[in-house]
C-alpha positions in Angstrom: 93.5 60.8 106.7 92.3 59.9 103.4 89.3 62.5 102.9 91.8 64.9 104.3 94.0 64.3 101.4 91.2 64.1 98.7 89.8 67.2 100.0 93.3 68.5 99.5 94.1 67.3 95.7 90.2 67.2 95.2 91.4 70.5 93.0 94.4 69.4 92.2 94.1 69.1 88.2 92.5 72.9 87.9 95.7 74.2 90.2 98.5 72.8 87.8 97.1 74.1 84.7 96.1 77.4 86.2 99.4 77.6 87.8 101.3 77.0 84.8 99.2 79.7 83.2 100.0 82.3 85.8 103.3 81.6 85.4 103.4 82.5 81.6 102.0 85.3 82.5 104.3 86.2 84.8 107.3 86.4 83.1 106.6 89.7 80.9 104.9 91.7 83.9 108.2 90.8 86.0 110.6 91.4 83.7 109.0 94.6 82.8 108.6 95.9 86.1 112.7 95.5 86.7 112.9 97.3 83.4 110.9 100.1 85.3 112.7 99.9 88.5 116.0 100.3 86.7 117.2 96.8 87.4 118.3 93.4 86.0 115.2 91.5 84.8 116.6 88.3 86.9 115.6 90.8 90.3 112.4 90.8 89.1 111.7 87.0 88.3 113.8 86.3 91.4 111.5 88.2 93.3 108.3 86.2 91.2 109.6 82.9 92.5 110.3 83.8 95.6 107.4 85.9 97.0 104.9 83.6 95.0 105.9 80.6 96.9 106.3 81.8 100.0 102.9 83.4 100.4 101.9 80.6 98.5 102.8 78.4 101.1 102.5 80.6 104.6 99.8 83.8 103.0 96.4 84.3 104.2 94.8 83.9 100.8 95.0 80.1 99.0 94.6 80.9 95.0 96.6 84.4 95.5 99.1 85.3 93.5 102.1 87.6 94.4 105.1 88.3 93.0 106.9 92.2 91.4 104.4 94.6 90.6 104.3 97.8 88.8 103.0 99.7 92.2 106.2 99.3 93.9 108.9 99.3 90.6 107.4 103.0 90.5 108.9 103.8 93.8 111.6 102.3 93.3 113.5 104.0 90.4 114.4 107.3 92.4 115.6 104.6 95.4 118.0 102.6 92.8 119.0 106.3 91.1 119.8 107.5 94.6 121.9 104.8 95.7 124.0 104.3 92.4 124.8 108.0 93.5 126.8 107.3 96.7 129.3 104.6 94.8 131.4 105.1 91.3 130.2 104.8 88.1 129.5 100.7 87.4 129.3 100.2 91.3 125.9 99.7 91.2 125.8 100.6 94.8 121.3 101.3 94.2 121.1 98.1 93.9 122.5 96.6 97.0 120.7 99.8 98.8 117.3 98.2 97.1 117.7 94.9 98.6 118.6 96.4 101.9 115.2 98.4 101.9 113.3 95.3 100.8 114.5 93.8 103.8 113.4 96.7 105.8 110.0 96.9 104.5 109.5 93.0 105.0 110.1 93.6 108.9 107.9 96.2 108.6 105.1 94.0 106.9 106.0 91.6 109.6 105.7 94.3 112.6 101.6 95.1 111.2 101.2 91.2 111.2 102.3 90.9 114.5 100.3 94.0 115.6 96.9 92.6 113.8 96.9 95.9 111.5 95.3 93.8 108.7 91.9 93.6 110.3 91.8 97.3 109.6 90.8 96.7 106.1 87.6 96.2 106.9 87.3 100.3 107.1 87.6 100.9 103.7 84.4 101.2 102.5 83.0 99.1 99.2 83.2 102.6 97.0 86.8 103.0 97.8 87.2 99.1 97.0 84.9 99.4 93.3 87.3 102.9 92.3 90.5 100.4 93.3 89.1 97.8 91.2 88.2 100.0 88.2 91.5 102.4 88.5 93.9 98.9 88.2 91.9 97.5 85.5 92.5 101.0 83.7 96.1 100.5 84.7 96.7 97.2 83.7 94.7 98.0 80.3 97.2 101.1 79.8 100.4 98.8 80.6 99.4 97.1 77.6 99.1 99.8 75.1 103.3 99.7 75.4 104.0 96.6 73.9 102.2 98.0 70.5 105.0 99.8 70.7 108.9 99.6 69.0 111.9 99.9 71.4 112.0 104.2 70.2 108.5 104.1 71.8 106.8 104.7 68.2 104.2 102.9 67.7 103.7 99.7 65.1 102.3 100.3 61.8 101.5 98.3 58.6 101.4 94.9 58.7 103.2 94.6 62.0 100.3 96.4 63.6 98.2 94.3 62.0 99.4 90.8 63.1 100.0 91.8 66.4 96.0 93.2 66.8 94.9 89.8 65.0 96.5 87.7 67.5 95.8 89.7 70.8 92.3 89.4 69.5 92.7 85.4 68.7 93.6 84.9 71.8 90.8 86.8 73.7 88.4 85.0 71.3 89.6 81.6 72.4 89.5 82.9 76.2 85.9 83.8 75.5 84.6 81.4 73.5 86.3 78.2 74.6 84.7 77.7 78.3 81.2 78.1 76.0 82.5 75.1 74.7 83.9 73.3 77.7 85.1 74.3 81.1 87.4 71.6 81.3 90.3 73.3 79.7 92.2 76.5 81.0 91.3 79.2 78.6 94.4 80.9 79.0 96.8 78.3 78.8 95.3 76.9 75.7 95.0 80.4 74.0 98.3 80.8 74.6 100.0 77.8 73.2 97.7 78.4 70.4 98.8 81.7 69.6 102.5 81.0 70.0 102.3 78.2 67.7 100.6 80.0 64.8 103.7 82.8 65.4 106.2 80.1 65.4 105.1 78.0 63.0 104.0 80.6 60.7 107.5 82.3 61.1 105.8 86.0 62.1 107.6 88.6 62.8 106.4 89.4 65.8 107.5 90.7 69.5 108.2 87.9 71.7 109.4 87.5 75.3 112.8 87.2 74.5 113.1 90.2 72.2 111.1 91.9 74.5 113.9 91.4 77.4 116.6 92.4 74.9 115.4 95.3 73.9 115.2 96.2 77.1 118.5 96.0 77.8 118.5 92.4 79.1 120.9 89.3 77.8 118.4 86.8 78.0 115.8 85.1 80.4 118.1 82.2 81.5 119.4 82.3 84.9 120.9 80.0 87.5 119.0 79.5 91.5 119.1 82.6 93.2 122.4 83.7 95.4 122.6 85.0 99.0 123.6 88.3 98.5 126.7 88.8 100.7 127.2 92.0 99.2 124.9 93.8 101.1 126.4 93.6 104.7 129.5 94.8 102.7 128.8 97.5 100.1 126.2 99.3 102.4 127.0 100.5 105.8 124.7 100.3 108.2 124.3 103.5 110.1 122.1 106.0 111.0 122.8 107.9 107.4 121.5 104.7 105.6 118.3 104.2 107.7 117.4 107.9 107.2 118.3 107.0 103.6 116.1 103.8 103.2 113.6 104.4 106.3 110.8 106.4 104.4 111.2 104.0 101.2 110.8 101.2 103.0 107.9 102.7 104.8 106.3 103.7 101.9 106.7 100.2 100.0 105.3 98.2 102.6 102.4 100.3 102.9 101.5 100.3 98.8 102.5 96.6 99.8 99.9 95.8 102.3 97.1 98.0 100.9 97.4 96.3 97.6 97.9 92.5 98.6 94.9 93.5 101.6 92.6 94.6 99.1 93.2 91.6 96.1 92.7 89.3 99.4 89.5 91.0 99.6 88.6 91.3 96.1 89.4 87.1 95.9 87.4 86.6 98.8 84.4 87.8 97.1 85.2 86.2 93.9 84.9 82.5 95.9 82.8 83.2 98.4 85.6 82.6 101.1 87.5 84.4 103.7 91.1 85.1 104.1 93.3 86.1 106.8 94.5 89.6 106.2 97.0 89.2 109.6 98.5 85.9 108.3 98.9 87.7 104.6 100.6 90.1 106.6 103.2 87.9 107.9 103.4 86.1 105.1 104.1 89.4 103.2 107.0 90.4 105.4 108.7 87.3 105.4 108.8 86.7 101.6 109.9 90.3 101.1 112.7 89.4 103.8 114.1 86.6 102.2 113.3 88.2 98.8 115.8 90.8 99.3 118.3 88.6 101.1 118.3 86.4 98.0 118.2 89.2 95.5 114.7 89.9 94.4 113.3 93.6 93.8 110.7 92.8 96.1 107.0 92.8 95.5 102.8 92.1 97.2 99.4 90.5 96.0 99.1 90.7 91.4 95.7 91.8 91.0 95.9 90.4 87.3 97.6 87.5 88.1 95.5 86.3 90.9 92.3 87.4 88.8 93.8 84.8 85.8 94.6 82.1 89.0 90.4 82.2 90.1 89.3 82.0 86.8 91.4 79.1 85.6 89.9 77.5 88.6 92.9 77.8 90.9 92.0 77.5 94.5 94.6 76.2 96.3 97.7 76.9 97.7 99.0 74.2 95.2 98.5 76.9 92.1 100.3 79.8 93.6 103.4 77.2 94.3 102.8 75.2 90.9 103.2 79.2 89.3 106.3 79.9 91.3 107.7 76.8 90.5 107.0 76.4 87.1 108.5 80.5 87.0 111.9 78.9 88.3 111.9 76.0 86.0 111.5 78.4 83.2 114.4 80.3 83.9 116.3 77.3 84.8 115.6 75.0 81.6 113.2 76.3 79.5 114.0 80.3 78.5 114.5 79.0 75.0 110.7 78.2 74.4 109.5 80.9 76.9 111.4 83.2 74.9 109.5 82.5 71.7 106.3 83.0 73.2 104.5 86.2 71.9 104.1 89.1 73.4 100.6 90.0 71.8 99.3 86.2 73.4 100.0 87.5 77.0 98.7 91.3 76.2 95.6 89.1 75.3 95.5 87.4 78.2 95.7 90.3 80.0 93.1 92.4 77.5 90.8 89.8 78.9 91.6 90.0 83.1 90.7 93.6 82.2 87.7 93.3 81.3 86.7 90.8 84.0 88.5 92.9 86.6 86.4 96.1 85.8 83.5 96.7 87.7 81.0 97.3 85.2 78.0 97.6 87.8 79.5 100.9 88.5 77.7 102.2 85.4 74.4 101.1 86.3 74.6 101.9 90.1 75.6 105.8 89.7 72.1 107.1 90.1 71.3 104.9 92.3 73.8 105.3 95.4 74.5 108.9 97.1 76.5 111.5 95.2 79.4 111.7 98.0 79.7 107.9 97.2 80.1 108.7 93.5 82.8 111.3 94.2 84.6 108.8 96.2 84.4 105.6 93.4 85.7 107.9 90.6 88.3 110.0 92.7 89.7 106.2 93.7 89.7 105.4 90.4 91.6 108.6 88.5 94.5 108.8 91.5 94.8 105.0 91.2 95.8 105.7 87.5 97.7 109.0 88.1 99.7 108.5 90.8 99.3 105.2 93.0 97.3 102.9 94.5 98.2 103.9 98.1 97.8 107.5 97.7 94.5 106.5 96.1 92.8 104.2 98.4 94.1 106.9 101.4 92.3 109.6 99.9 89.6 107.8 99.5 89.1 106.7 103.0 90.0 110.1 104.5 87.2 111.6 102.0 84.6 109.0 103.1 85.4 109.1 106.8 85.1 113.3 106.1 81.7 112.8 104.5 80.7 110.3 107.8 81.8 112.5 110.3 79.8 115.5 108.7 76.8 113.3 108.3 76.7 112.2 111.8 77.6 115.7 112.6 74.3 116.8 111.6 72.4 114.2 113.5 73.0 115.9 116.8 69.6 116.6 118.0 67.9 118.5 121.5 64.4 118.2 122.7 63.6 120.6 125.5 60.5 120.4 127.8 60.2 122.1 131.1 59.2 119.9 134.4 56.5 121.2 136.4 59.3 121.8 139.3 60.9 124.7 137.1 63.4 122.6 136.2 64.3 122.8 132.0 65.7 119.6 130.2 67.7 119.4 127.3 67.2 115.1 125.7 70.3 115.0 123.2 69.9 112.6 120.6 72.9 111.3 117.9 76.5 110.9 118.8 78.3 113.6 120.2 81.6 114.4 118.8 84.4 116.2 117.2 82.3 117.3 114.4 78.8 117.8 116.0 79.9 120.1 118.6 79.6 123.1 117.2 75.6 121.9 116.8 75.6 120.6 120.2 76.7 124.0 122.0 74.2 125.9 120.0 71.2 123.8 121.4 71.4 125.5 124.8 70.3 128.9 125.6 72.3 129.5 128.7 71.9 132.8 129.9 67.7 132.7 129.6 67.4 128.9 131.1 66.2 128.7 134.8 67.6 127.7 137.5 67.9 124.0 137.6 69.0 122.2 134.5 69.1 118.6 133.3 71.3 117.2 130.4 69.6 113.6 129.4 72.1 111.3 126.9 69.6 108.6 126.8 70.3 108.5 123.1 73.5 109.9 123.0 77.2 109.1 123.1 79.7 110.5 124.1 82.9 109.5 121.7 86.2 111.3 121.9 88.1 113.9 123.5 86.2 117.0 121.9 83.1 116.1 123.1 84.1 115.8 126.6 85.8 119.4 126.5 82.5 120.8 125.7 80.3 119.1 128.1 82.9 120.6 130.5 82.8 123.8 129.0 79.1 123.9 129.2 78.8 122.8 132.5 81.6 125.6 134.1 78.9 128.4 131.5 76.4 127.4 133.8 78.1 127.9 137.1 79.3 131.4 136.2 75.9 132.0 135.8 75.1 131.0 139.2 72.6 128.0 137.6 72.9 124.2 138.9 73.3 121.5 135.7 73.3 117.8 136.2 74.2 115.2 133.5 72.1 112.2 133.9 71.8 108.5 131.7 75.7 108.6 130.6 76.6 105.2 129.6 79.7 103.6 131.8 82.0 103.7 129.4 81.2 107.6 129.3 81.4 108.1 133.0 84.5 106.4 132.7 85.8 108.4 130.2 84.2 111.7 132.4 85.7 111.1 135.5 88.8 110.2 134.4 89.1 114.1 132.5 88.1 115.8 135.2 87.0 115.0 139.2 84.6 118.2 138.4 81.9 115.6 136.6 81.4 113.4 139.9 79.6 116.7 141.3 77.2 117.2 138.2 76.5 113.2 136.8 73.2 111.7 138.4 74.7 108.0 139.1 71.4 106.9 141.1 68.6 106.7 137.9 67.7 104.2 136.6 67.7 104.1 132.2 64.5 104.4 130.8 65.3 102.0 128.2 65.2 99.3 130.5 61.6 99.8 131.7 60.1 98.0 129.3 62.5 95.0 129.7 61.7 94.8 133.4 57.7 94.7 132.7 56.7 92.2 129.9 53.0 94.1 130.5 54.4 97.4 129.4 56.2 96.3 126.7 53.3 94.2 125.7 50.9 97.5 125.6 53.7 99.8 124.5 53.9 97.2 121.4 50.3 97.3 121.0 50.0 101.2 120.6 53.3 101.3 118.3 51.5 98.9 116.0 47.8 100.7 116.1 
């Protein structure tokens, strides 16, 4: 019991601080994705604390952060708009219809937990995953670039422009020089109370958190627990109008939801050498979404930022994703006064910096080296991330790399032909054989100039979908209407299977009494002993 608990708090000092620095951080990226949904900023930090502890707690990923992010506020302005359109003016009906499609997309998040969907990030392949990586970094970098701005969107100038660039850049210098210095100290935290006590005490006039939330249209960052919101069973009615209303929303949330908390899992799992569970996550997800919109949050996934400034404050542990949602709720509780005062330009530093360590600079250095289809597919990832979304992004990019496999492999269909000394003409097909090789399959034979007797060998073939067991069909009715005998011979069993249950027409042509010549060896060590010999002279 007691090296289970010191393995437990062996961490337990690097958690806290890092937690407490996520949840700085958090505040701003929260608040401003409400601003972006067209909501209170209280939804947003609602939905901070409560989908940061609960996948905290129950997620697939210790160290992980999660919380409102920018990828789903986007979808959800025309949703909010929408719904304030059914009610009057001041009924605020989008909102209520918001929470009810939160809810909604948590049991949907739930349902691919339940139906192990998560394992199916393992198909996207590492060029989709470096574009991702590169296209949120430019994304998070551009997020930035607003708060150089005033609330008419023009930008600072003069001496404003100036203090704020000195202080974003004081704070990335401490972040990169201070663990040169020592390691024992989070970088972030530090930088930050630095930065905000050189603004404070040197009375700039500088953006802060809390003038950033008024400006915005906000009254403040202080806020009580959050409330069950009994409103929504009451103010939207739950018929088939509403689900056709909410249905694709919600559909289209939880899957930016997923693919983004799926693909940070992964991206954390190779930053500490661990392994999460994507299925757990899943659940996890779901739930917090669930209870998120139940309780009044905007809803929300995995922070790539966030979880990037988690890992490199040394957060580990479950304990610093529930120390940040914690220490979130405490500020809004007690401390929004000195929150408030915080500078804007110390977090934009922060983030500056998770920037740079989120980009995948390697990407440079490897585009010469690595084929060009895998090029196409890193910087097409990586330009849809930042022009539309990361879902439509990481999509594409799968669809183009499973296009550019498919044609590949569709290439790789091969025939050797010999004739035996019986007459009879064989055709050995090498390389899968598929939707996309059988045009090249079909051409290999020469049916109307063949003998005879003809054999079909798929010793070193495969036969894999629905497409390719048309045309063997096909090919095997051109031979009879020519009057010629065909047999298929060394199908696997799963391809007999898949054969004989098509058509009762392939029991007449498949050879089932041969045996596989790839077993030969196997069965005589001498052969394979001589055969080994000759492959190495």
């Amino acid at each position: 019991m007691t090296e289970f608990i010191r393995k437990r708090t062996a961490n337990a000092k690097n958690d806290i601080l890092s937690g407490i620095t996520v949840a700085l951080a958090l505040v701003p990226e929260a608040v401003a994705f409400a601003f972006v949904a067209g909501v209170d900023p209280l939804v947003g930090l609602y939905a901070a604390f409560m989908i940061g502890l609960i996948t905290a707690i129950f997620g697939g990923r210790p160290g992980m952060i999660s919380g409102a992010t920018g990828a789903l506020a986007v979808v959800m302005v025309s949703l909010v708009a929408e719904g304030n359109a059914f009610g009057a003016e001041g009924e605020n009906l989008g909102l209520y219809y918001l929470f009810a499609t939160v809810i909604l997309m948590g049991f949907i998040q739930m349902l691919a937990g339940i139906l192990k969907l998560g394992k199916f990030v393992r198909l996207i392949p590492h060029p989709v995953m470096m574009g991702f990586v590169n296209g949120l970094a430019i994304v998070i970098f551009l997020a930035q670039l607003k708060m150089f701005k005033d609330v008419n969107g023009d930008w600072f100038s003069g001496s404003q422009m100036w203090i704020m660039l000195g202080l974003v850049a004081l704070t990335m210098g401490i972040m990169f020089g201070l663990p040169k210095l020592t390691k024992k100290l989070p970088e972030a935290l530090i930088a930050i109370l630095v930065v905000s006590a050189i603004a404070i005490f040197g009375n700039f006039d500088v953006a802060t958190v809390g003038s950033f939330i008024r400006d915005g249209g906000g009254e403040g960052l202080k806020g009580g627990l959050p409330q069950f919101q009994i409103d929504i069973f009451t103010k939207v009615p739950f018929n088939w109008q509403t689900i056709k209303f909410i249905g694709p929303y919600a559909l289209i949330l939880a899957a930016i939801g997923l693919i983004e908390s799926l693909m940070t899992l992964n991206l954390v799992d190779e930053l500490t050498d661990t392994r999460g569970n994507t299925n757990r996550e899943c659940m996890a997800q779901g739930g917090a979404n669930i209870i998120t919109g139940l309780f009044g949050g905007m809803g929300g996934c995995a922070m790539i930022g966030q979880s990037l400034i988690n890992i490199k404050g040394g957060g580990r542990g479950r304990l610093s994703g529930i120390v940040a949602a914690l220490m979130l709720l405490v500020f809004i509780l007690f401390a929004s006064g000195l929150i408030e005062q915080v500078p804007i330009a110390a977090l934009v530093g922060v983030m500056f910096m998770v920037v740079i360590g989120t980009f995948a600079w390697s990407s440079f250095r490897i585009l010469n080296k690595i084929p060009v289809t895998d090029v196409i597919v890193l910087i097409a990832v990586s330009a849809l991330t930042v022009i539309f979304d990361l879902a439509i992004a990481v999509i594409a990019g799968v669809i183009i790399s499973a296009l550019v496999f498919s044609w590949e492999n569709a290439k790789r269909i091969r025939a050797r032909k010999r004739m035996r000394e019986d007459g009879t003409k064989v055709y050995e097909i090498w390389g899968p054989l598929f939707f996309g090789s059988i045009i090249a399959f079909n051409e290999k034979f020469d049916i109307k100039n063949d003998p005879q007797e003809v054999e079909v060998d798929f010793v070193e073939s495969r036969v894999s979908d629905h497409s390719a067991i048309e045309a063997i069909f096909n090919l095997v009715n051109k031979y009879e209407a020519e009057g010629k005998t065909i047999r298929l011979k060394h199908l696997s069993e799963d391809c007999k299977i898949l054969l004989y249950k098509s058509s009762p027409k392939f029991r007449e042509v498949i050879i089932e009494d041969i045996d596989d010549p790839r077993y030969h060896l196997a069965e005589n060590p001498e052969a394979f002993t001589k055969g080994l010999s000759e492959y190495k002279l």
